[in-house]
N, C-alpha and C positions, 0 to 999 in steps of 0.2 A: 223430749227436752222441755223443759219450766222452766219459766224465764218470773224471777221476783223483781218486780218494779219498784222504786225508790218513793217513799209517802213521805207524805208533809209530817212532823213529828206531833208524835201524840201517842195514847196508851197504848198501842198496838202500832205502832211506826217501826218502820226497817230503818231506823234515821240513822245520822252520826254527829257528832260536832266535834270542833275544834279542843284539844286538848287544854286551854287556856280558859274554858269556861265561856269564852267570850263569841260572840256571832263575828260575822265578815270573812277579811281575810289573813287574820294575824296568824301567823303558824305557830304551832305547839313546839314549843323546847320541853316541857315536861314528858317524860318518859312513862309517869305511871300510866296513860291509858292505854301504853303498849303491853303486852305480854312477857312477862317474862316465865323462867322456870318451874316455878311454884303454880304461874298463873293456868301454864301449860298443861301439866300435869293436874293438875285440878279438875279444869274441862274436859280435859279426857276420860277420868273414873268416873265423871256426873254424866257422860256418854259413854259410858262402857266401851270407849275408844281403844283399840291397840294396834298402832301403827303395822301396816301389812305390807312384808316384801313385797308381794304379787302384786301391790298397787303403786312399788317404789316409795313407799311413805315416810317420809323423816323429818319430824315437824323444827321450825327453828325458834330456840331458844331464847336468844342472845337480843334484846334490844337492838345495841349497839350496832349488830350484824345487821338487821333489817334496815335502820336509818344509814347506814352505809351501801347498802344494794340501791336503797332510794337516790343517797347522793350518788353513787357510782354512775345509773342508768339519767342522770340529771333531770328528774323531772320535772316538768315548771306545772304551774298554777296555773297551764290554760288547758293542761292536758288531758285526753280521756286517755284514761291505761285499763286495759286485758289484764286481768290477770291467771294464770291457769294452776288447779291445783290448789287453792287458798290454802287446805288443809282447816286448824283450828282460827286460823286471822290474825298470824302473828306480822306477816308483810303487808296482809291488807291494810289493814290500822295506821302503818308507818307510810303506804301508798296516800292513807285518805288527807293524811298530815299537809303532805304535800301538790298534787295532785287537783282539778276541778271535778275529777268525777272517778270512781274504778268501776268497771264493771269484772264480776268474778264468777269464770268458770268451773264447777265443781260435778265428779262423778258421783262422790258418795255419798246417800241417801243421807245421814247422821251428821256428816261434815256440811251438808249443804241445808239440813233443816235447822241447824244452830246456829251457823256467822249470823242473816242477819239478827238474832239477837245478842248476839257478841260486840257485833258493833254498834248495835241501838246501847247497850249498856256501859261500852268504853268512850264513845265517840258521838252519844244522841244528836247535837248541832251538824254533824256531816253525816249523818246516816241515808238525809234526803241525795245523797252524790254518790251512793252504794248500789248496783246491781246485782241480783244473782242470775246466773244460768245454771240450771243442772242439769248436765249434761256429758255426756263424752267428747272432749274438746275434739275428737277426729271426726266428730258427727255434727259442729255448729257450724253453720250456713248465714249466721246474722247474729246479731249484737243488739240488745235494744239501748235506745240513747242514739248522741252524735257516734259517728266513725270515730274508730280508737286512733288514736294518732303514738301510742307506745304500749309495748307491752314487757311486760315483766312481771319477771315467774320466778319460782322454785321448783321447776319442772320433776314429776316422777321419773326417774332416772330410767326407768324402763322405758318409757315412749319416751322418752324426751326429744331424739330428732323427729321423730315422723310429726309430732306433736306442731314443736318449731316450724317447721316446712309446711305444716296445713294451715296455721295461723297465719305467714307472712303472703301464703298465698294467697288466702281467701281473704284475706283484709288487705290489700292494697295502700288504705292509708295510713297503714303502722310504717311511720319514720322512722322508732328507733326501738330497740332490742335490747334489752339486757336477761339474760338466762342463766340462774346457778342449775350445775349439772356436774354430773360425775368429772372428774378432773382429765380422766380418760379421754370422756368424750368432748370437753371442751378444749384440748389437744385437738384431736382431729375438727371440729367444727375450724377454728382458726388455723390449721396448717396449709404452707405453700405450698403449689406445685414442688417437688422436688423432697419435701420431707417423706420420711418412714410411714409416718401415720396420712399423708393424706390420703382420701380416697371419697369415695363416693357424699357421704354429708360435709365434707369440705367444696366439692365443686358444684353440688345444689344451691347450700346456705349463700355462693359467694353466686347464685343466678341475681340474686334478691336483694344482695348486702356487701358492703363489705365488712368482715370481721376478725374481730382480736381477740387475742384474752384479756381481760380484763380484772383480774387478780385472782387472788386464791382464798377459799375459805377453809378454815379445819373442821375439824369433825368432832370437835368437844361444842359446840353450836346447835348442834343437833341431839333431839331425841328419838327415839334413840341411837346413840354416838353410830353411822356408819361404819361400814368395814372399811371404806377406798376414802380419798380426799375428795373436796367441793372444787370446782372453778367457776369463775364469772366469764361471761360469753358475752362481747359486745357486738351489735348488728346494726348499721346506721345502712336506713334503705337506698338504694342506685338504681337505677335504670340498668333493667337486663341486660346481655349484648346485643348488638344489631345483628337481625338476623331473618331470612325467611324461613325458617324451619321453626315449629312450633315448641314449646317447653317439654313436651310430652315427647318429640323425635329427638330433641338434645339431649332429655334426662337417660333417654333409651340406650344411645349411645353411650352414657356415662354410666350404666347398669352393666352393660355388656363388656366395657372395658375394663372393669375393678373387680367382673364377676372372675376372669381369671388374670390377675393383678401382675403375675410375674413373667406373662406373654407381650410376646410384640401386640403392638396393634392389629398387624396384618389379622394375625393369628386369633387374638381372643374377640375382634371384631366379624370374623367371619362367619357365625352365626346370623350374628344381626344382618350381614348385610347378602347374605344366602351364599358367598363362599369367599375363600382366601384371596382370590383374585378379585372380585369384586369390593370387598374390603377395600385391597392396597387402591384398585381405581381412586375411590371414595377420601383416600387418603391422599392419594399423588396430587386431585383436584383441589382439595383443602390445602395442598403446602405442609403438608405433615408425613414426616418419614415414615415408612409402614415398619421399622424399625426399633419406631419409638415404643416407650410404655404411656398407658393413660396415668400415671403419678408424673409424668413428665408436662402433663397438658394442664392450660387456661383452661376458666369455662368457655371462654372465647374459642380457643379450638376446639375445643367440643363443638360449640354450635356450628364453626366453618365444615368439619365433618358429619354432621347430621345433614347440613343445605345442601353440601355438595352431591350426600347421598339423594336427596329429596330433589 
């Protein structure tokens, strides 16, 4: 992992500025230092870029679309924001707009040795509030700068939960979430107990959060255009449940019960808890029918069956 640190501006600075030409804190309403279409595709032939399934890569587009993820995810002016996946820096740019600081984590070699001069060239006056890390977001352990207090992505649709889930873990002081993701999947991140789709990154994400959908993007936004739809995913951080069973024996339970989704408890928890009778114990003590299914359950009961096992 490489971590680029933010320099004071000058001929070799990773800086940014204000869209308005102006220092302080006025925000940019001018759109051209964002990216657009032309802007997109340009950058990418002068990097022999071409977006890759295998990395989930679908760069966005649309102005408009980025200052909307920005207003959606409300970011204020005191905020350090995460962000994963920058890709070319078409959401970075409209983050730096708003935002005190972003720090951006990036896998790919090409994508991460070009932003910062992307945003030294769109945004020079705020390039000094720019980080990079390249790295594999399921391999970063630290952030340089303040603790991020939000994050917001256009997550690779391929990792996108496991992604979500190591970021809110290992950063503690991320208050607030916003994630475009396959519309699929931000279905199930937001579904209740009792819905089709909930199941296993619905009763994780809600250890950490609680969340919504938070609207819908199309897929003429993207380069290139998607096969499935976009959804926005909101995640405003809560306090776990109470519980003496650890995150690690609760998620266990919640693997074990969705691993066979259309059994009792009794039944698909009996592995975990080394047999069918043992299980129902573990249930009858938690207050939870051996009966039930795990798309029936809180994470709350999750955790009362993890403790009661424990």
């Amino acid at each position: 992992m490489s971590t680029t640190e933010p320099s004071e501006p000058s001929g070799d600075a990773t800086g940014t500025t204000d869209a308005t030409g102006t220092t302080g804190t006025t925000e940019s309403t001018d759109t051209a230092a964002l990216l657009g279409p032309a802007d997109i595709r340009e950058l990418a032939a002068a990097l022999g870029v071409r977006p890759t399934k295998q990395r989930g890569q679908n760069f966005v587009i649309d102005a408009n679309t980025v200052r909307r993820i920005v207003r959606t995810a409300e970011v204020r002016a005191d905020d350090v924001v995460v962000e994963v996946g920058p890709g070319l820096g078409s959401l970075t740019l409209a983050l730096l707009e708003a935002a005190d600081s972003v720090v951006a984590v990036e896998i790919d070699d090409v994508l991460a040795g070009a932003l910062p001069a992307t945003i030294l060239a769109r945004m020079p006056e705020r390039a000094p509030r720019f980080s990079l890390v390249h790295s594999d977001a399921m391999l970063v352990r630290e952030l340089p700068g303040p603790p991020p207090t939000a994050l917001v992505a256009n997550l690779p649709y391929n990792v996108a939960v496991p992604v979500l889930l190591h970021m809110l873990d290992r950063f503690p002081t991320i208050e607030r979430t916003l994630v475009m993701v396959q519309a699929e999947v931000a279905d199930r991140l937001a579904a209740a107990p009792g819905n089709k789709v909930y199941g296993v990154p619905s009763v994780k994400a809600n250890w950490y959060a609680d969340v919504k959908r938070a609207g819908a993007i199309g897929r003429n936004v993207f380069w290139p255009a998607p096969n499935v739809d976009s959804g926005l995913v909101s995640l405003v951080r809560r306090d776990p449940p109470r519980t003496t069973a650890t995150k690690a024996q609760v998620f266990a339970v919640v693997d074990a019960a969705f691993a066979q989704r259309r059994k009792t408890l009794r039944a698909a928890l009996a592995g975990w808890a080394g047999s069918p009778a043992a299980a129902e114990a573990a249930l009858v003590a938690a207050g939870i029918s051996p009966q039930a299914r795990g798309e029936s359950l809180t994470v709350e009961e999750f955790a009362r069956i993890a403790e009661a096992k424990a």
